[in-house]
C-alpha positions in Angstrom: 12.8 -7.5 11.3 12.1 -4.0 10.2 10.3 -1.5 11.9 6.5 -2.1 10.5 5.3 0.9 8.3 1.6 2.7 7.5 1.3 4.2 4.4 -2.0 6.1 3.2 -2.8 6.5 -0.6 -4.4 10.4 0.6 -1.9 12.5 -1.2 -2.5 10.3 -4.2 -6.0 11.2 -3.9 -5.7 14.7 -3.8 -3.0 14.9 -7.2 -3.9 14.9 -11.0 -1.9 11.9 -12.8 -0.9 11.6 -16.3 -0.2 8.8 -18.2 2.1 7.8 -21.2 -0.5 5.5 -22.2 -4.0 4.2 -20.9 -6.1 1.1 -22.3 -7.7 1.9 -18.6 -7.9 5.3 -17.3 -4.8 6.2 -15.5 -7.1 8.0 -12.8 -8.0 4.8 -11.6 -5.2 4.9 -9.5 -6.6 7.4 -7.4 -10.1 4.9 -6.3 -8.8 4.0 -3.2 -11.3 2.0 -2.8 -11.6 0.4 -5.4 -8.3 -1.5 -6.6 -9.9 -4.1 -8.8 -11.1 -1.0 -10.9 -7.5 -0.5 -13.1 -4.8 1.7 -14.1 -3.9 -0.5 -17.5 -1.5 0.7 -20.4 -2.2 0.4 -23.7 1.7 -0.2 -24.7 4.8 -1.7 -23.0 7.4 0.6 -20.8 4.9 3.0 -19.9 5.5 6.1 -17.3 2.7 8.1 -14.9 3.5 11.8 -13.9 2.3 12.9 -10.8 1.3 16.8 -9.4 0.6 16.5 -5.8 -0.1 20.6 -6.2 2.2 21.6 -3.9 5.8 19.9 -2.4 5.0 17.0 -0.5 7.2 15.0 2.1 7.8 11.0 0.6 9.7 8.3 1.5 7.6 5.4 0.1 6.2 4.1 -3.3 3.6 1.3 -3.3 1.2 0.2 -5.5 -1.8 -2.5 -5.4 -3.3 -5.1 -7.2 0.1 -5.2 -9.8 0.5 -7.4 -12.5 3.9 -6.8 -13.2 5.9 -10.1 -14.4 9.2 -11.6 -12.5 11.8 -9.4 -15.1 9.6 -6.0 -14.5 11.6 -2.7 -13.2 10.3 0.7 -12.1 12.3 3.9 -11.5 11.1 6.9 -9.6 11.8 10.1 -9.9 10.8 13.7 -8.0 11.4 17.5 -8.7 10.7 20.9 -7.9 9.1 21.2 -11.8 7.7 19.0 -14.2 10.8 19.5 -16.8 13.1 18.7 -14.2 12.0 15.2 -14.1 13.9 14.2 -17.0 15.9 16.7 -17.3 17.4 17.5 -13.9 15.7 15.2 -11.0 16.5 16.1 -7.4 15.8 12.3 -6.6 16.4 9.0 -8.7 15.8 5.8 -7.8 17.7 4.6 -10.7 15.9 1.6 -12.2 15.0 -1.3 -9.9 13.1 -4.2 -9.8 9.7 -4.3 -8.5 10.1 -7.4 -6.7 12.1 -8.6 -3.9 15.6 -9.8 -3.8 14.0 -13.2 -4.2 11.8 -12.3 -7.0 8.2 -12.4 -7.7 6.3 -14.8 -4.9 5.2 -18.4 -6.3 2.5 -18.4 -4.8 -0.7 -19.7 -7.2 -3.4 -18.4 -6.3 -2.2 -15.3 -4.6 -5.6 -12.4 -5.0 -3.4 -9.5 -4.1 0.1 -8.1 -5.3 1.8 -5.1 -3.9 4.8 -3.5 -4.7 6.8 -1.7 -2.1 9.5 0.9 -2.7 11.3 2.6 0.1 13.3 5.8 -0.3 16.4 6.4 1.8 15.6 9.3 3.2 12.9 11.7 2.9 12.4 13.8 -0.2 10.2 16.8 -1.0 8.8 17.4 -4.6 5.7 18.5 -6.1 6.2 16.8 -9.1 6.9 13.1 -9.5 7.8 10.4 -11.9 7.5 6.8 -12.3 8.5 4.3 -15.4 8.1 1.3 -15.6 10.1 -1.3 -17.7 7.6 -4.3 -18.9 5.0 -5.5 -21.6 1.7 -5.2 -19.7 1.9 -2.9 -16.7 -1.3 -2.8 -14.7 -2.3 -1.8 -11.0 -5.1 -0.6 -9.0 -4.5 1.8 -6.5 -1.0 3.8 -6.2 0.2 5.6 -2.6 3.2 7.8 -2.7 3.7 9.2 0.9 5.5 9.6 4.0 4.9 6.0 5.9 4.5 5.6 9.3 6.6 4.3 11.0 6.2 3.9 15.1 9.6 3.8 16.8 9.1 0.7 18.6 8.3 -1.9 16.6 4.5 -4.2 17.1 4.4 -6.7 19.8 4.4 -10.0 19.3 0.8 -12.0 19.2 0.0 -10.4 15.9 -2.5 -13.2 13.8 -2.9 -13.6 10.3 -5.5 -15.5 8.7 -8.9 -15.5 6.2 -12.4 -14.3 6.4 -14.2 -16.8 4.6 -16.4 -14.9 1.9 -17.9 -18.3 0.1 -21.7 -19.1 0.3 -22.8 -22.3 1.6 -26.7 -23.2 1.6 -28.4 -26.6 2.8 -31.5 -26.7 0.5 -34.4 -28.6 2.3 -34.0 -31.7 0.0 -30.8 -32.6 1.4 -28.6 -31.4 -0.7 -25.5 -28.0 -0.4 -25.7 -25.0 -2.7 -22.1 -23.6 -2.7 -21.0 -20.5 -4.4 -17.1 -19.7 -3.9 -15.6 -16.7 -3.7 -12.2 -14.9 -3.2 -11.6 -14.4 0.9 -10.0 -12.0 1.9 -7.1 -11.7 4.4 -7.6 -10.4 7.9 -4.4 -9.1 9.9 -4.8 -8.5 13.8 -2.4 -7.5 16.2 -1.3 -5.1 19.2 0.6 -2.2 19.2 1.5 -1.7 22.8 4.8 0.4 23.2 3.5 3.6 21.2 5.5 6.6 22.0 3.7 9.6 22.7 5.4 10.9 20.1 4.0 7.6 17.7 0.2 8.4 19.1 -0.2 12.1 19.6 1.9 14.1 16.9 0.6 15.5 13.7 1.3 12.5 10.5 0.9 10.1 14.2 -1.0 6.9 14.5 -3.9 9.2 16.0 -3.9 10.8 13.0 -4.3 7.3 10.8 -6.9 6.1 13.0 -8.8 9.3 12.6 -8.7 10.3 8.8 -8.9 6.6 7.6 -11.6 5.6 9.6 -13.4 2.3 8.6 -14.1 3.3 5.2 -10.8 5.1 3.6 -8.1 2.1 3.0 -4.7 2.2 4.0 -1.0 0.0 3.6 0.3 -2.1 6.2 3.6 -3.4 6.2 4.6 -5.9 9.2 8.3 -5.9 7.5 9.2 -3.6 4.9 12.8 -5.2 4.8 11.4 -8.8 4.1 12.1 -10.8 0.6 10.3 -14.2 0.5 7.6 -13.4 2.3 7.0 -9.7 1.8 3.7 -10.4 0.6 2.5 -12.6 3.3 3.5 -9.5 5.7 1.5 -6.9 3.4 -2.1 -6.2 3.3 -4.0 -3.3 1.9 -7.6 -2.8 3.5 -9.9 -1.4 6.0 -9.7 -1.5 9.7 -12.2 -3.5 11.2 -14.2 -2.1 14.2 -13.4 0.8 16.8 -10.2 1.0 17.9 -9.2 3.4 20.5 -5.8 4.8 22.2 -5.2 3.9 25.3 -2.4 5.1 28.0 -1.8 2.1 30.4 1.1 3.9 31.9 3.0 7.6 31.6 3.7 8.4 28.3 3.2 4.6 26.7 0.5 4.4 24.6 -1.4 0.8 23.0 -4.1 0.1 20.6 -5.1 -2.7 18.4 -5.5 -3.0 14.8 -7.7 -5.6 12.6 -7.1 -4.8 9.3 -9.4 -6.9 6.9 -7.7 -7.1 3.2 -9.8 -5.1 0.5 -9.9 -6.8 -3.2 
């Protein structure tokens, strides 16, 4: 299992995107809070440009709420100027697909897709690129970042389940008024062999925790190097309650994560 990775959609929020093509605005991308609210294009093999402003560090490409089909590939590219893209990229993905060795998950049903794209190694570009190779390409929210990534990997005990979001009423004649709704997924788990490296430096999980909050989303991948069931291990959402840093002994630090799944 891979080392489990953070990645937060900040810089995203912070650049100015342009699109090939938009039936939805393209700057939906940038409500991270709001991924049912979409990026859609308005014509097949589409591409989005992106100016972070100034160079920024990335190693990972992720986007939320996709509704790319099972033959569907993306390429990325980054340079130090916006001609260079095409012309001269200091990083290419080459064209991949956007699913898993295993290909898009069966599962019916499923609220949620994410696609996850991980760089080799750690490149530095203002300017980026991404095209896409399918009929209808849609997505809510896009992150392109530097992930974290704690050198010790979770502890085990981590729990994934639901929180039920249906309404159930007994009336006072007997009878159940139900209203169903879409539930969303809540991750738990602890984190208890931090580094001090992991908890205290700058880009650190002290860092996450603070920024984020309770009310700015952010990516969590248990396993980053998983095929099946990649999307069972992802979730996208806020964290749930206050969760502090604690030193149990020298230079180890803990804390403990609820993540509940935002749709």
């Amino acid at each position: 299992m891979a080392r489990a990775l953070f990645l937060s959609p900040r810089s995203i929020g912070e650049a100015t995107l342009t699109a090939s093509s938009e039936a939805f605005p393209v700057g939906n991308l940038k409500l991270a809070a709001q991924p049912s609210k979409v990026w859609r294009s308005a014509t097949s093999n589409p591409w989005v440009v992106i100016d972070m402003g100034a160079a920024v560090a990335v190693d990972t490409l992720a986007m939320v709420g996709v509704t790319f089909g099972g033959g569907d590939f993306w390429q990325l590219r980054g340079a130090s100027s916006q001609a260079n893209l095409t012309a001269a990229p200091g990083y290419d993905s080459t064209s991949v697909s956007v699913w898993p060795v295993t290909g898009k998950p069966a599962d019916a049903g499923w609220l949620q897709h994410t696609c996850l794209l991980r760089l080799p190694s750690v490149q530095t570009f203002r300017w980026w690129r991404i095209d896409f190779a399918g009929t209808l390409v849609q997505a809510g929210v896009l992150l392109l970042d530097k992930a974290i990534t704690p050198s010790v990997n979770f502890s085990r005990g981590w729990e994934l389940g639901d929180e039920p979001a249906d309404r159930v009423v007994p009336t006072p004649y007997g009878r159940t008024l139900v209203e169903p709704r879409d539930n969303p997924r809540v991750k738990s788990l602890p984190w208890n062999l931090l580094t001090e490296a992991d908890a205290m430096a700058a880009g650190g999980m002290g860092d996450l925790l603070r920024e984020r909050g309770t009310a700015k989303p952010f990516l969590l991948c248990l396993d980053p190097e998983a095929t099946t069931y990649l999307h069972q291990y992802t979730i996208y959402g806020l964290r749930v309650g206050q969760r502090r840093l604690a030193s149990p002994f020298r230079r180890r630090h803990s804390t403990t994560l609820q993540i509940r799944e935002l749709l």
